[in-house]
mmCIF entry with sequence, helices, sheets and N, C-alpha, C, O atoms, coordinates in Angstrom:
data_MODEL
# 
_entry.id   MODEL 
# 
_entity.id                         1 
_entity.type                       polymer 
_entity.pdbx_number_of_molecules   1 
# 
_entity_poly.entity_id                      1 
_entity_poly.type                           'polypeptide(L)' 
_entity_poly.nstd_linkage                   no 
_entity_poly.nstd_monomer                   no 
_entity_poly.pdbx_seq_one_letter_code       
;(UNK)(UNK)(UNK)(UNK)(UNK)(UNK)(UNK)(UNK)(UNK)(UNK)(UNK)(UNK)(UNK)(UNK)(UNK)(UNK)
(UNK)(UNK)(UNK)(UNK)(UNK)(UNK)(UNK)(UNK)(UNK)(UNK)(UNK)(UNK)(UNK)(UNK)(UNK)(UNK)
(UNK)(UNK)(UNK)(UNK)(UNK)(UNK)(UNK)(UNK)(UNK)(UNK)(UNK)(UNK)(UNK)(UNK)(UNK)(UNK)
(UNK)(UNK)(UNK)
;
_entity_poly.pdbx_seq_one_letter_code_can   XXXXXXXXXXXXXXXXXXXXXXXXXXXXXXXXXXXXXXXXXXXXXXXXXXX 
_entity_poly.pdbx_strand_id                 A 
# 
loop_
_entity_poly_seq.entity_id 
_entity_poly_seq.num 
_entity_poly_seq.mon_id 
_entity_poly_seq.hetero 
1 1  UNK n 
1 2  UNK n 
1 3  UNK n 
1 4  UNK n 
1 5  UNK n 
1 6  UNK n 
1 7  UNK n 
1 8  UNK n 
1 9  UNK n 
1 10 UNK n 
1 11 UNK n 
1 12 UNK n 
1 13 UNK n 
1 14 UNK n 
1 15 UNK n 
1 16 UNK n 
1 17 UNK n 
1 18 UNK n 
1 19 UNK n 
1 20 UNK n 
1 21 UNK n 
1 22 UNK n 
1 23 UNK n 
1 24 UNK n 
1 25 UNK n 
1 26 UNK n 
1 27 UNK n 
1 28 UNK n 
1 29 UNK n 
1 30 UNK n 
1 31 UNK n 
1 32 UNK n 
1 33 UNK n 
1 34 UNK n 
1 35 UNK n 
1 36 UNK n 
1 37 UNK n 
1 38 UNK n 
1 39 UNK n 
1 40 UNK n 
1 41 UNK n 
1 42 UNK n 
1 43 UNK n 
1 44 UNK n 
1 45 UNK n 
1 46 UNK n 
1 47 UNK n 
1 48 UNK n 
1 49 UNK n 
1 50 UNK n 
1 51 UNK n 
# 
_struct_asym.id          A 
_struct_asym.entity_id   1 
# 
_struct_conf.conf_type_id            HELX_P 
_struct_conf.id                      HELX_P1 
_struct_conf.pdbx_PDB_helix_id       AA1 
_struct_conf.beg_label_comp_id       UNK 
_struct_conf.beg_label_asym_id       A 
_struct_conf.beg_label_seq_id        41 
_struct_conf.pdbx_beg_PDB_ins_code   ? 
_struct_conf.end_label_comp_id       UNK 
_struct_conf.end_label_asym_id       A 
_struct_conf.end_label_seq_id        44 
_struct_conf.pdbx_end_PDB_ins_code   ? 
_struct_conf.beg_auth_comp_id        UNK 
_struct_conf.beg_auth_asym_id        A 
_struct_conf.beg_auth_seq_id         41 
_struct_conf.end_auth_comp_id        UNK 
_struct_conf.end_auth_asym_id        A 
_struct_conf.end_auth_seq_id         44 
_struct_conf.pdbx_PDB_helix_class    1 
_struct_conf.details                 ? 
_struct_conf.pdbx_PDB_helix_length   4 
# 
_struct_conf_type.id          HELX_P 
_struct_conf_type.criteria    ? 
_struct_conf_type.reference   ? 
# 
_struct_sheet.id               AA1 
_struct_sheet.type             ? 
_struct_sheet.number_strands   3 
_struct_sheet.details          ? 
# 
loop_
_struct_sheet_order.sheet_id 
_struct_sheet_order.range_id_1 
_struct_sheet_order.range_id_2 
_struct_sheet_order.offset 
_struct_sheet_order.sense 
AA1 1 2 ? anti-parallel 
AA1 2 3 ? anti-parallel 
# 
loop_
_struct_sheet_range.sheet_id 
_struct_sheet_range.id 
_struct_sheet_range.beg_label_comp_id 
_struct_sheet_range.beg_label_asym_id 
_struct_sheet_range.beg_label_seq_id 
_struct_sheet_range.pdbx_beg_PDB_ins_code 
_struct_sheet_range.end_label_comp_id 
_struct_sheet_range.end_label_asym_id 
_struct_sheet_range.end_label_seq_id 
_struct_sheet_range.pdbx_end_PDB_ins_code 
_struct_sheet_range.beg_auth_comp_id 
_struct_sheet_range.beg_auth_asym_id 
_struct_sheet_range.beg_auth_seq_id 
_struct_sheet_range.end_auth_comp_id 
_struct_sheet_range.end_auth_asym_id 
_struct_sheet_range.end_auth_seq_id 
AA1 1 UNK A 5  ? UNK A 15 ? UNK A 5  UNK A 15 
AA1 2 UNK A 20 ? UNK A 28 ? UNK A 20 UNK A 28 
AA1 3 UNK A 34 ? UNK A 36 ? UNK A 34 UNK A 36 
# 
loop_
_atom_site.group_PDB 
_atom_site.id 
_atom_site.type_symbol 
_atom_site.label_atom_id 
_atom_site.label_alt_id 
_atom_site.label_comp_id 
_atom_site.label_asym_id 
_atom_site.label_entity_id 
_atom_site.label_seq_id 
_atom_site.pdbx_PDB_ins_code 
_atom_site.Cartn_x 
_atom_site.Cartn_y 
_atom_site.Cartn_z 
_atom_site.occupancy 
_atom_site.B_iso_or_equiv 
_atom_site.pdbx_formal_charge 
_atom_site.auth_seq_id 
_atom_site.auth_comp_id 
_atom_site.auth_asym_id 
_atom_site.auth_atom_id 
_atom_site.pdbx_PDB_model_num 
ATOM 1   N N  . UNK A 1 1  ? 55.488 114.234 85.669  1.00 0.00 ? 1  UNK A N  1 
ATOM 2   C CA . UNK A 1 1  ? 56.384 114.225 86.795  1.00 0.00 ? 1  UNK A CA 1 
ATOM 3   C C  . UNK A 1 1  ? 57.753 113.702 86.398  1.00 0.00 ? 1  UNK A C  1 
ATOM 4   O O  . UNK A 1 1  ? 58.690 114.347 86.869  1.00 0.00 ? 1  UNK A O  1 
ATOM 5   N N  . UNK A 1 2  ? 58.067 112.648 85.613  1.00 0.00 ? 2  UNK A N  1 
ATOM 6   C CA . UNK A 1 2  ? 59.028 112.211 85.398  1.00 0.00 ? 2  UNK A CA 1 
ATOM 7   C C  . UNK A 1 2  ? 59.970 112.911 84.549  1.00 0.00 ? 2  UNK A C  1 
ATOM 8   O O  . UNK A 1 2  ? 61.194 112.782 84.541  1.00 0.00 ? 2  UNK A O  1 
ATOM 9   N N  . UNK A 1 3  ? 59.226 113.693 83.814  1.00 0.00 ? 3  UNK A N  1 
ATOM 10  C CA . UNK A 1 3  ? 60.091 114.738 83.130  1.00 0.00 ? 3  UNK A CA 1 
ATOM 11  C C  . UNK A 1 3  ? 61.042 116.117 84.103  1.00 0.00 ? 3  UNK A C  1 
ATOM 12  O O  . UNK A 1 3  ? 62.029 116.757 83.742  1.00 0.00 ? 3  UNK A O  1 
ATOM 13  N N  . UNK A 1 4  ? 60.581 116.159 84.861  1.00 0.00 ? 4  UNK A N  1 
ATOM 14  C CA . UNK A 1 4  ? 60.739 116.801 86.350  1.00 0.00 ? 4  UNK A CA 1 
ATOM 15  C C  . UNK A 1 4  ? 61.771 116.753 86.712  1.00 0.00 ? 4  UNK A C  1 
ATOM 16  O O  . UNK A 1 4  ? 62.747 117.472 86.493  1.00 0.00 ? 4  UNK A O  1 
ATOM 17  N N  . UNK A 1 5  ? 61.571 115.534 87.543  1.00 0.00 ? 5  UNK A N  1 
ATOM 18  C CA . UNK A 1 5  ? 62.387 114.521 88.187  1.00 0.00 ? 5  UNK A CA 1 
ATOM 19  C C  . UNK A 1 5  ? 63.837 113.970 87.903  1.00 0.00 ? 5  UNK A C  1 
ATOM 20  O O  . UNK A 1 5  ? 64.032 113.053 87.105  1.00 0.00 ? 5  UNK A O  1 
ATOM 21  N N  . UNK A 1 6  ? 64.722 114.522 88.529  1.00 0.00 ? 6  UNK A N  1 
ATOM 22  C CA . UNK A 1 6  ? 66.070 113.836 87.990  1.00 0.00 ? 6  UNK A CA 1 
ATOM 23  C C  . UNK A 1 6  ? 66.222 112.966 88.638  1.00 0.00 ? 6  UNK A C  1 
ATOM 24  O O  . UNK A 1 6  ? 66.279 111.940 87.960  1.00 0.00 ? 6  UNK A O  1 
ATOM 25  N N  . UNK A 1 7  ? 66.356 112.752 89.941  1.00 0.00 ? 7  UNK A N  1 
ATOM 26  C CA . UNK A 1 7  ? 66.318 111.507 90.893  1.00 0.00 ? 7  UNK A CA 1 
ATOM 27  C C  . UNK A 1 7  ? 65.668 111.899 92.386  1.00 0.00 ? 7  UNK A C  1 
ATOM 28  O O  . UNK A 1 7  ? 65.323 112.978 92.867  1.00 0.00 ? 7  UNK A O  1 
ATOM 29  N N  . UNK A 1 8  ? 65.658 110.576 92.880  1.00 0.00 ? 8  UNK A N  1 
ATOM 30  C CA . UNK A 1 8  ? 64.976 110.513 94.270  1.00 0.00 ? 8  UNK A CA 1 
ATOM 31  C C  . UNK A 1 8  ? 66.306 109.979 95.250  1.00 0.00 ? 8  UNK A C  1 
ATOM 32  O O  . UNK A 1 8  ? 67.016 109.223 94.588  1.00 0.00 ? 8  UNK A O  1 
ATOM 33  N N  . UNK A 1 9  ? 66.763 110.162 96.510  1.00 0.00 ? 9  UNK A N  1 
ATOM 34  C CA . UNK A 1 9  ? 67.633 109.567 97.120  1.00 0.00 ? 9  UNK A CA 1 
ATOM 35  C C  . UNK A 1 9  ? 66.462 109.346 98.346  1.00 0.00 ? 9  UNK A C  1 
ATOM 36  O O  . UNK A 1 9  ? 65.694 110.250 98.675  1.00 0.00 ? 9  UNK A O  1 
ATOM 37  N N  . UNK A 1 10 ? 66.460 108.373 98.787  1.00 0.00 ? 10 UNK A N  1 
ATOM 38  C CA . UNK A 1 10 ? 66.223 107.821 100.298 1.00 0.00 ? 10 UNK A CA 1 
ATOM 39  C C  . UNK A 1 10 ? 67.025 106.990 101.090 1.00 0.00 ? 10 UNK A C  1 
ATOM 40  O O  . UNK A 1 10 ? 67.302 105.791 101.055 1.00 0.00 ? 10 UNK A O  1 
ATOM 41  N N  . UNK A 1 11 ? 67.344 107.977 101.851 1.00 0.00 ? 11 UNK A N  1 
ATOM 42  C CA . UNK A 1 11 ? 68.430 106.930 103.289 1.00 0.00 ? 11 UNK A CA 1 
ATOM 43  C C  . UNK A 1 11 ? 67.846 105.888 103.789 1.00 0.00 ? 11 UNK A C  1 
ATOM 44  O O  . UNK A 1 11 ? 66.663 105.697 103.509 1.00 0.00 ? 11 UNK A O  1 
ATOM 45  N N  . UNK A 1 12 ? 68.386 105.193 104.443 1.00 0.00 ? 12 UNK A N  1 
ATOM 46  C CA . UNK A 1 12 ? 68.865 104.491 105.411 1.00 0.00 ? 12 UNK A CA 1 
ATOM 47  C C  . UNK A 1 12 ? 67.813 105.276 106.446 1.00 0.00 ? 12 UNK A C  1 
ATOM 48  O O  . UNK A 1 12 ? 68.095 106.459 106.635 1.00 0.00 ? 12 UNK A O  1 
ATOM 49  N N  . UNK A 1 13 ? 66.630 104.760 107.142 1.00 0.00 ? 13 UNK A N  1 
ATOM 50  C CA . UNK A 1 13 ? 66.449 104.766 108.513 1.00 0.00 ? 13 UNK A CA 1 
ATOM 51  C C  . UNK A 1 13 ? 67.067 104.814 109.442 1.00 0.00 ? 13 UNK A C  1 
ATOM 52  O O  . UNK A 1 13 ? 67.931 103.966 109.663 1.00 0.00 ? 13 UNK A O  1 
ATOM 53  N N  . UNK A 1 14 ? 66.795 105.910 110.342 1.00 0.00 ? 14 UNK A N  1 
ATOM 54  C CA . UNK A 1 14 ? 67.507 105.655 111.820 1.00 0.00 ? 14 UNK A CA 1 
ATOM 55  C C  . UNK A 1 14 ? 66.421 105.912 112.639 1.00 0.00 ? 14 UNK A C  1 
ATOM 56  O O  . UNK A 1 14 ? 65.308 106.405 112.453 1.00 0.00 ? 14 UNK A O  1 
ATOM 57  N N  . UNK A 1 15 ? 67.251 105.279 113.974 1.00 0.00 ? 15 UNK A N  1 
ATOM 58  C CA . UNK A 1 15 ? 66.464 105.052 115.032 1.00 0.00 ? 15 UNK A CA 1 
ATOM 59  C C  . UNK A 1 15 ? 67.119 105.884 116.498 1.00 0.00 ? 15 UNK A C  1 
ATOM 60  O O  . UNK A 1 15 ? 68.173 105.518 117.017 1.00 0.00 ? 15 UNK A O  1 
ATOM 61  N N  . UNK A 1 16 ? 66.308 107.014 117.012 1.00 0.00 ? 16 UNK A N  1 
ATOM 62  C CA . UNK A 1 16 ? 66.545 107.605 117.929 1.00 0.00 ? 16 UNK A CA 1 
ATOM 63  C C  . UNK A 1 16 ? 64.955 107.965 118.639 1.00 0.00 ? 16 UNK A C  1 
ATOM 64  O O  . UNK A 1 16 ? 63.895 108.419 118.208 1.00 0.00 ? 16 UNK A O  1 
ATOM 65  N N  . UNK A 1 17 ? 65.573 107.380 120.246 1.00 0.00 ? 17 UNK A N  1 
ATOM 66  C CA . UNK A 1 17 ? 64.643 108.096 120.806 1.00 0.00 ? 17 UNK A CA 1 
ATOM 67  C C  . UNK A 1 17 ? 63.069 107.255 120.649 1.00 0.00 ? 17 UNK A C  1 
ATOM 68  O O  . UNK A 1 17 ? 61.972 107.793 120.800 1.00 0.00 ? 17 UNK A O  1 
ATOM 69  N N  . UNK A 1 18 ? 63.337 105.700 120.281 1.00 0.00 ? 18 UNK A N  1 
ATOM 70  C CA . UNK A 1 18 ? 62.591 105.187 120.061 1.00 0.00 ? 18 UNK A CA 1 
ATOM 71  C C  . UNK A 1 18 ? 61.925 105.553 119.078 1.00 0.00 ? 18 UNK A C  1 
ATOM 72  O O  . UNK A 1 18 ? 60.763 105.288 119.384 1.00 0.00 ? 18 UNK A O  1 
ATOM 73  N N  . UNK A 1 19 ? 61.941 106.044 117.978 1.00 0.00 ? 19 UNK A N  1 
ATOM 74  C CA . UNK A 1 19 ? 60.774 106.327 116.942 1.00 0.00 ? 19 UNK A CA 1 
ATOM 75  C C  . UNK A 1 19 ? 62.046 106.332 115.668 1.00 0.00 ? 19 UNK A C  1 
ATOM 76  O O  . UNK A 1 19 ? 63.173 106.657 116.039 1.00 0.00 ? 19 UNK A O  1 
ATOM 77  N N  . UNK A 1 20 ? 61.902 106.087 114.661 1.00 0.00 ? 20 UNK A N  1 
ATOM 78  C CA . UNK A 1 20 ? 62.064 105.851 113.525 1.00 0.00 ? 20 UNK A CA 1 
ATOM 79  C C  . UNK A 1 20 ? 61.828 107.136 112.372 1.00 0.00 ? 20 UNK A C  1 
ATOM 80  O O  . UNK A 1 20 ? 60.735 107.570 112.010 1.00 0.00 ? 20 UNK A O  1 
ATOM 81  N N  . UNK A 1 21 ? 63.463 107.697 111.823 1.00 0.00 ? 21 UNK A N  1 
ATOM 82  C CA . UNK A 1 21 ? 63.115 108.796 110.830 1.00 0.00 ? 21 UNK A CA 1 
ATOM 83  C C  . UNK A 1 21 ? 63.367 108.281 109.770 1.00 0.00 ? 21 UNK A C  1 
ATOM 84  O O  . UNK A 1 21 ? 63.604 107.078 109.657 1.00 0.00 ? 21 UNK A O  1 
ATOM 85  N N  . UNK A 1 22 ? 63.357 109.386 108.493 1.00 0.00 ? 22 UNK A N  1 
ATOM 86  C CA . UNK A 1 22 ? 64.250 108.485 107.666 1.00 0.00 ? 22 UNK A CA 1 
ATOM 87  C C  . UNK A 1 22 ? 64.022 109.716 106.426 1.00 0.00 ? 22 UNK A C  1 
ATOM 88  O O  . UNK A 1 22 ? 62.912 110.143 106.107 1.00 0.00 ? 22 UNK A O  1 
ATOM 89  N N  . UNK A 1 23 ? 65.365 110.181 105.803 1.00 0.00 ? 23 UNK A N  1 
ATOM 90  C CA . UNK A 1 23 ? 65.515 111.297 104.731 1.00 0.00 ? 23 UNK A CA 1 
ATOM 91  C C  . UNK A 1 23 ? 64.936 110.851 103.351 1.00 0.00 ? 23 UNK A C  1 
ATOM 92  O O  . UNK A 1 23 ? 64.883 109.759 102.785 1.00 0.00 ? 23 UNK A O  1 
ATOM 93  N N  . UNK A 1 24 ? 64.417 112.430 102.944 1.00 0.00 ? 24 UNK A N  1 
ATOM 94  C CA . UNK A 1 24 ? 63.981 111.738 101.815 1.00 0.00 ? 24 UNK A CA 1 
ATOM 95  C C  . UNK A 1 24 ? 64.710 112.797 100.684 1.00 0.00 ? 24 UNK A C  1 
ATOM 96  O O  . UNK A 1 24 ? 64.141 113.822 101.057 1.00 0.00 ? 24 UNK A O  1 
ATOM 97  N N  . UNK A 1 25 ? 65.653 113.279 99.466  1.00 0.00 ? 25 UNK A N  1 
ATOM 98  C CA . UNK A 1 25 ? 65.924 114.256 99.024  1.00 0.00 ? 25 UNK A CA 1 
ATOM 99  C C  . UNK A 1 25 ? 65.487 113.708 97.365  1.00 0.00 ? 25 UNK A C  1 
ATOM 100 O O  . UNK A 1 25 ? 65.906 112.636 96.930  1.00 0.00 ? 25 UNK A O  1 
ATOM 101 N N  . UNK A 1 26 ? 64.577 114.644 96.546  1.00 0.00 ? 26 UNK A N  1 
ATOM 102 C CA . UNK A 1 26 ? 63.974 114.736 95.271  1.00 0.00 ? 26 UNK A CA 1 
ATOM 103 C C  . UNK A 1 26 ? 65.115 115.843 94.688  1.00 0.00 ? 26 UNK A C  1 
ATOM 104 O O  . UNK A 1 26 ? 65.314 116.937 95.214  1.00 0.00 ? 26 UNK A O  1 
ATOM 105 N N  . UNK A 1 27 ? 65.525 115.546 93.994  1.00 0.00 ? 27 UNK A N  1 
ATOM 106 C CA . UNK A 1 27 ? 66.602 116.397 92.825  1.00 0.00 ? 27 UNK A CA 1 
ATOM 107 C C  . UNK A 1 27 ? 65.558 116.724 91.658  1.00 0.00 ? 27 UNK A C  1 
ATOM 108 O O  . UNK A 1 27 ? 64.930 115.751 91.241  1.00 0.00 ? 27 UNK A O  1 
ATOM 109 N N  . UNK A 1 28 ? 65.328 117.799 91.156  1.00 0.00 ? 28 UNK A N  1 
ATOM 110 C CA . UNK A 1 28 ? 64.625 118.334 89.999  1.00 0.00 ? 28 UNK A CA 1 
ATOM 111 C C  . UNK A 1 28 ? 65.662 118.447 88.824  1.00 0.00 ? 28 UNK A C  1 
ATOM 112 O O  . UNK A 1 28 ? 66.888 118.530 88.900  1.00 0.00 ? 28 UNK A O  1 
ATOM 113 N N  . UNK A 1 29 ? 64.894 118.431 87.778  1.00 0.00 ? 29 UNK A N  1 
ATOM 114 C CA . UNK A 1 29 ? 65.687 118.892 86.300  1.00 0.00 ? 29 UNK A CA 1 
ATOM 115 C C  . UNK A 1 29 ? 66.213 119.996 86.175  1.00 0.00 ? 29 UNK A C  1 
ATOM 116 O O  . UNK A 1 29 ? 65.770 120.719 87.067  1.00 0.00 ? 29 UNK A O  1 
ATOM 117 N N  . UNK A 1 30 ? 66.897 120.505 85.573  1.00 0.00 ? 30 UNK A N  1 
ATOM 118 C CA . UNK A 1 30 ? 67.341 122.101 85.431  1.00 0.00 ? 30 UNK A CA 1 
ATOM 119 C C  . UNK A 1 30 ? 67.612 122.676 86.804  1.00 0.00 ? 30 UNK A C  1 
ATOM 120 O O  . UNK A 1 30 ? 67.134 123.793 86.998  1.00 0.00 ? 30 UNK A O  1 
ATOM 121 N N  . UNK A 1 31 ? 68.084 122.289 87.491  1.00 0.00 ? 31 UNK A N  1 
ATOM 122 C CA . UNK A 1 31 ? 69.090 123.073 89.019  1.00 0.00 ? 31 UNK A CA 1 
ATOM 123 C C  . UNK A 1 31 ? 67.662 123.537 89.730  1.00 0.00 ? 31 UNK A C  1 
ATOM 124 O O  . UNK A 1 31 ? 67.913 123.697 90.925  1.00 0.00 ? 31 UNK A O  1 
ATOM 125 N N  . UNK A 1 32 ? 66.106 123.847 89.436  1.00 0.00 ? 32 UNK A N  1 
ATOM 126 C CA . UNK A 1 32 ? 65.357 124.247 90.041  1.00 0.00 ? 32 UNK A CA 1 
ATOM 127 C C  . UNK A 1 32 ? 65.800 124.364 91.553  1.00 0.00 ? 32 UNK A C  1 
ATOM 128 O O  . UNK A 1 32 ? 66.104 125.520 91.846  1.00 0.00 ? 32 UNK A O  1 
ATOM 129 N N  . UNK A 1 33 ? 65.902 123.535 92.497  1.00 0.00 ? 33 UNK A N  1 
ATOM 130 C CA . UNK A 1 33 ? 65.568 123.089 93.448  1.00 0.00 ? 33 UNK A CA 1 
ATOM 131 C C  . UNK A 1 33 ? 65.877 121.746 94.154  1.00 0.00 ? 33 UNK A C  1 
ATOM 132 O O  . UNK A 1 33 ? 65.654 120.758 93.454  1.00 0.00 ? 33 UNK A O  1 
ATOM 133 N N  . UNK A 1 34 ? 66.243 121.565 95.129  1.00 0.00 ? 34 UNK A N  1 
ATOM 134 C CA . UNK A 1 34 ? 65.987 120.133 95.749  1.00 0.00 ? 34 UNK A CA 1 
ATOM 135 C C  . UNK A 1 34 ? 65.251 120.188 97.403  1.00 0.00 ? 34 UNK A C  1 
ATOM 136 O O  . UNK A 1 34 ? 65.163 120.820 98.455  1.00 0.00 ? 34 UNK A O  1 
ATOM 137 N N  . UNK A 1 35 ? 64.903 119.176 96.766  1.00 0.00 ? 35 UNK A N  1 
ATOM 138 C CA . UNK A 1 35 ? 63.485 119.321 97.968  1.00 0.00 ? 35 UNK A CA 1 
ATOM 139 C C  . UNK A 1 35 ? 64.102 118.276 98.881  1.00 0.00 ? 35 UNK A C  1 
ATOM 140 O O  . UNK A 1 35 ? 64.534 117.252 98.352  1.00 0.00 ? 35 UNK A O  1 
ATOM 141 N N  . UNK A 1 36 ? 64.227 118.497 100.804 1.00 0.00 ? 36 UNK A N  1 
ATOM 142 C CA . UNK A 1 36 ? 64.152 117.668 101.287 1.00 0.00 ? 36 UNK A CA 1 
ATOM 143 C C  . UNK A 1 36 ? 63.425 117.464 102.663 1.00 0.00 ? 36 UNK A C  1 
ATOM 144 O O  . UNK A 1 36 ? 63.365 118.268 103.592 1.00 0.00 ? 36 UNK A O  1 
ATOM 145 N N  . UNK A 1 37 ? 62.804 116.012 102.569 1.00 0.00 ? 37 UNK A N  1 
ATOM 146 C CA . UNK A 1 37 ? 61.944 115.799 103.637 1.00 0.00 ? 37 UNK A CA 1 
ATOM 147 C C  . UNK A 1 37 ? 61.993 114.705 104.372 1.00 0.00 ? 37 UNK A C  1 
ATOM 148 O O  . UNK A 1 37 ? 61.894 113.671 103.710 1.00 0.00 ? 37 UNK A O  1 
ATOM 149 N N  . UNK A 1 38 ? 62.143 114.541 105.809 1.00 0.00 ? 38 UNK A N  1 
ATOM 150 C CA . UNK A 1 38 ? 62.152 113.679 106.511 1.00 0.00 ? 38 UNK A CA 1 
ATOM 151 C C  . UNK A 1 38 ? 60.746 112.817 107.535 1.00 0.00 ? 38 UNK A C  1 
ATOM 152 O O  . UNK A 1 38 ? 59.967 113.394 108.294 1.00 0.00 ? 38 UNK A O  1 
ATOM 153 N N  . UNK A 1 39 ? 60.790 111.416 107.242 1.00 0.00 ? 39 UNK A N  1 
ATOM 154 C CA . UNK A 1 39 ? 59.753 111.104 107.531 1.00 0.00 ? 39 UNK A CA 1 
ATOM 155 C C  . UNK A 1 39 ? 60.015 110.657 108.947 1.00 0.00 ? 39 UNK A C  1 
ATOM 156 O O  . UNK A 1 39 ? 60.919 109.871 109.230 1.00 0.00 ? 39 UNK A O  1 
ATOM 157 N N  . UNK A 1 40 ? 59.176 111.196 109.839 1.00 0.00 ? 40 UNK A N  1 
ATOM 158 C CA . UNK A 1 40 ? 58.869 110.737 111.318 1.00 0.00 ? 40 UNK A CA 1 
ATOM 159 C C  . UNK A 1 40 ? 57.498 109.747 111.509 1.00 0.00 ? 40 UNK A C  1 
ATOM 160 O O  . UNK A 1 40 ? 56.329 110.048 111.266 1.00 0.00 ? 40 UNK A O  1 
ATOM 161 N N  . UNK A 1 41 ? 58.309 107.835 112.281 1.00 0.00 ? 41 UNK A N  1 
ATOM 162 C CA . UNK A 1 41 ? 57.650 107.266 112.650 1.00 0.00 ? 41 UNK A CA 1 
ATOM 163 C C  . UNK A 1 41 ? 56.450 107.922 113.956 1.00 0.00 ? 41 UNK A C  1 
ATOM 164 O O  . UNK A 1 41 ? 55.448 107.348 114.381 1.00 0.00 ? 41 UNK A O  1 
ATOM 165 N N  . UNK A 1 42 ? 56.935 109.137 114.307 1.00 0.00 ? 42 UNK A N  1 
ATOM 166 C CA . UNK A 1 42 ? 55.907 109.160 115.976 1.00 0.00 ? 42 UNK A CA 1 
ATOM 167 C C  . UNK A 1 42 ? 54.885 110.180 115.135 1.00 0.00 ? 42 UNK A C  1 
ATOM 168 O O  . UNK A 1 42 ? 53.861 110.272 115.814 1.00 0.00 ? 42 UNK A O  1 
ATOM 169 N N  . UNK A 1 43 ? 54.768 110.964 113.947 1.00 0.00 ? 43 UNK A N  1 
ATOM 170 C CA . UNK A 1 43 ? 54.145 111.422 113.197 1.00 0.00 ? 43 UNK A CA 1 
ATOM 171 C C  . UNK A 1 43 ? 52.522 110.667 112.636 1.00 0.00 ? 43 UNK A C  1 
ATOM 172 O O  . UNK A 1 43 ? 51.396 111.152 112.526 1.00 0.00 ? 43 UNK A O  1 
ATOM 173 N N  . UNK A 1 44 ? 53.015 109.441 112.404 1.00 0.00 ? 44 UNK A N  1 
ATOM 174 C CA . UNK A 1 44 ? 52.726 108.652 111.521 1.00 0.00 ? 44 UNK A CA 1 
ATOM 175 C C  . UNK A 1 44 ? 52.204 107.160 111.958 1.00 0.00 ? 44 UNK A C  1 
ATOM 176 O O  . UNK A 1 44 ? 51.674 106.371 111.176 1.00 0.00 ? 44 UNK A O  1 
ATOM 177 N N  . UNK A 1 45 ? 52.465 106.903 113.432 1.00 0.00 ? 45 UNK A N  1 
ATOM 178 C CA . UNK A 1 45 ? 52.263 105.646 114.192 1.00 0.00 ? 45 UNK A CA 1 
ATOM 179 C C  . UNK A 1 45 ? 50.491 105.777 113.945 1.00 0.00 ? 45 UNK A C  1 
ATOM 180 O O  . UNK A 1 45 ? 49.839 106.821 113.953 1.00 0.00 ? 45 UNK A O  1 
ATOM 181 N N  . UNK A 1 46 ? 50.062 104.591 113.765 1.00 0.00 ? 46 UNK A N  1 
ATOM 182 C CA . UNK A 1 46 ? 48.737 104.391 113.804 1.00 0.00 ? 46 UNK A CA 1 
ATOM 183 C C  . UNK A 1 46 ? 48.175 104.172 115.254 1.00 0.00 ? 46 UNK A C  1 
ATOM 184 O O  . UNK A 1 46 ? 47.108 104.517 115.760 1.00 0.00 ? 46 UNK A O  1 
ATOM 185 N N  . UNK A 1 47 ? 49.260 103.478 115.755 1.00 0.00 ? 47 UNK A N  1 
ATOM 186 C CA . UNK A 1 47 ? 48.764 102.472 117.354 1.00 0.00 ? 47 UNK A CA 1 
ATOM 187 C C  . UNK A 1 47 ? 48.749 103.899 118.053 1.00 0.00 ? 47 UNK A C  1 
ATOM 188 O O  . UNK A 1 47 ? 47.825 103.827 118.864 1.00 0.00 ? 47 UNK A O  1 
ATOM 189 N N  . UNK A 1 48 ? 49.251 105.000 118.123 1.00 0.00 ? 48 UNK A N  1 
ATOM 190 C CA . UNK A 1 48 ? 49.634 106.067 119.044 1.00 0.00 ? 48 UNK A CA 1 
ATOM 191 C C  . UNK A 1 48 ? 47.974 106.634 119.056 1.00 0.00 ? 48 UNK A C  1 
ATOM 192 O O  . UNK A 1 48 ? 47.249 106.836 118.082 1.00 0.00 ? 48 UNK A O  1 
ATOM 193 N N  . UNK A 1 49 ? 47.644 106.821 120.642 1.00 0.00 ? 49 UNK A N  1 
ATOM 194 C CA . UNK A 1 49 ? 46.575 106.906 120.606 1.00 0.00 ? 49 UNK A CA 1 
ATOM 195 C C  . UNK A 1 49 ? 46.136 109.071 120.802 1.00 0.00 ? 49 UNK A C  1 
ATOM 196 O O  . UNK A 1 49 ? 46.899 110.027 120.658 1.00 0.00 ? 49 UNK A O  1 
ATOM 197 N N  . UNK A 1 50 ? 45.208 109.048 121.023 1.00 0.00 ? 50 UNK A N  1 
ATOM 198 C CA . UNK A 1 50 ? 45.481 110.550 120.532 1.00 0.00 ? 50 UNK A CA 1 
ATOM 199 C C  . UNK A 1 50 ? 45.098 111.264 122.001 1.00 0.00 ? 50 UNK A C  1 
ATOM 200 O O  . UNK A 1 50 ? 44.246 110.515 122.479 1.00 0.00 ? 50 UNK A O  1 
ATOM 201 N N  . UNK A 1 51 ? 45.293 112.167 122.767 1.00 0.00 ? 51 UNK A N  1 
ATOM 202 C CA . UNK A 1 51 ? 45.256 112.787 123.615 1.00 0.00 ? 51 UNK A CA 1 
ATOM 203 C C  . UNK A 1 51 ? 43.964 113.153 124.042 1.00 0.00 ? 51 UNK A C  1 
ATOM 204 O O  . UNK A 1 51 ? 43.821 113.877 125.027 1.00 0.00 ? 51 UNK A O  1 
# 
């Protein structure tokens, strides 16, 4: 993987709407690609009970 990998950037959290996101962007070696993904707290809450 690390051979891969040129860098990782992760923001800064924000907060809207009561729930918590937060960017995630992976830069690859050789221009491949950059991957980006954002993580959602209301995704991911444990306490959130399920329908």
């Amino acid at each position: 993987m690390h051979e891969l990998i040129e860098k990782i950037v992760v923001y800064a959290p924000e907060k809207s709407s009561g729930h918590r996101t937060q960017q995630i962007d992976i830069y690859y070696r050789f221009d491949v690609a950059v991957s980006t993904a954002v993580a959602d707290s209301m995704k991911y809450d444990k306490k959130r009970k399920a329908a």
